[in-house]
C-alpha positions in Angstrom: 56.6 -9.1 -31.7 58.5 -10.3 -28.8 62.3 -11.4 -28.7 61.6 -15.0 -29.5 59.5 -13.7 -32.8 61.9 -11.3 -33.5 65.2 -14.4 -33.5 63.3 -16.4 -35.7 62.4 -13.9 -38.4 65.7 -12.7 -38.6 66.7 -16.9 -38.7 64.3 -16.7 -41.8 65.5 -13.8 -43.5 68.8 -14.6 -43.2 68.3 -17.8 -45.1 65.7 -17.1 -47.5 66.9 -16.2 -51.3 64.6 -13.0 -51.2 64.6 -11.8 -47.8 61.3 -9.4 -47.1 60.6 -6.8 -44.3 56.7 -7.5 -43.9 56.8 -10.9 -42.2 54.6 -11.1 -39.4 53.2 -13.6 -37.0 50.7 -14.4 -39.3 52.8 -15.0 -42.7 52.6 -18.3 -44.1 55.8 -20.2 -44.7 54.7 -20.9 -47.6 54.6 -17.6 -48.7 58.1 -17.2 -48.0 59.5 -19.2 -50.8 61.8 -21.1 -48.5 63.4 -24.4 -50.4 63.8 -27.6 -48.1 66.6 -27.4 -47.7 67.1 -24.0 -46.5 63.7 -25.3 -44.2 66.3 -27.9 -42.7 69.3 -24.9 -42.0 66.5 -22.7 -40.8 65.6 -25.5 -38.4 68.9 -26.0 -37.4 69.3 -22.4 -36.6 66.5 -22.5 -34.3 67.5 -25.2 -32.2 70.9 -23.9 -31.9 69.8 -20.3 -31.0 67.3 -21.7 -28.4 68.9 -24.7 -27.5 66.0 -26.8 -28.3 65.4 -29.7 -30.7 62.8 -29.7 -32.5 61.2 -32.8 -33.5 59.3 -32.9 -36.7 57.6 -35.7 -39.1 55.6 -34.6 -41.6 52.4 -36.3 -41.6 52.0 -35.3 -37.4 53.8 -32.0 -37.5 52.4 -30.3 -40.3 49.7 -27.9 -38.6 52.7 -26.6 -35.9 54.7 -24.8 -39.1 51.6 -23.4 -41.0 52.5 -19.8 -40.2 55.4 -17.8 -38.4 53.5 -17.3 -35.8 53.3 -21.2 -35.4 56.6 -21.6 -35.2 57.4 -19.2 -32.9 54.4 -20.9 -30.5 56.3 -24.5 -31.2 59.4 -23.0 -30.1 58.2 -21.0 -26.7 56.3 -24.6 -26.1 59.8 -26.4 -26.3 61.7 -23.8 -24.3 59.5 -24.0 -21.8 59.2 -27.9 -21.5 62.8 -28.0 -21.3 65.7 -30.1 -23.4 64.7 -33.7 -22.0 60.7 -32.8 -23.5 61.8 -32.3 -26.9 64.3 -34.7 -27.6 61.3 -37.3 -26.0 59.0 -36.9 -28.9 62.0 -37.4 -31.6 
């Protein structure tokens, strides 16, 4: 896992209730047992660690946040489109 994996599991340990050590790439969120709204501190970690924002509605967005391993893709995509592409979208 590279270091942009590696930030945002620790982001999801660090707020989940049970914190595990066999998240992957390919874990489902859902399997994490993450309440909404430790989803919404857990998004705000990530755009404060990456300086990104991350734009997100929930009938469009749904697919990007399936797995960790989605996330991590969303978040190298917005890093590398820059602050002005992901505050466009919003």
């Amino acid at each position: 896992m590279d270091e942009v994996g590696t930030k945002i599991v620790e982001i999801l340990k660090k707020h989940m209730k049970e914190p595990r050590d066999d998240i992957s790439l390919s874990t489902p969120l859902t399997d994490l047992k993450i309440e909404s709204l430790d989803l919404a501190m857990i998004v705000f970690d990530i755009e404060d660690t990456f300086g990104i924002e991350i734009p997100y509605n929930a009938n469009e967005d749904v697919e990007d946040f399936k797995t960790v391993g989605s996330v991590v893709d969303r978040v190298k995509d917005l890093m590398a489109k820059g602050p002005e592409a992901a505050g466009a979208k919003a």
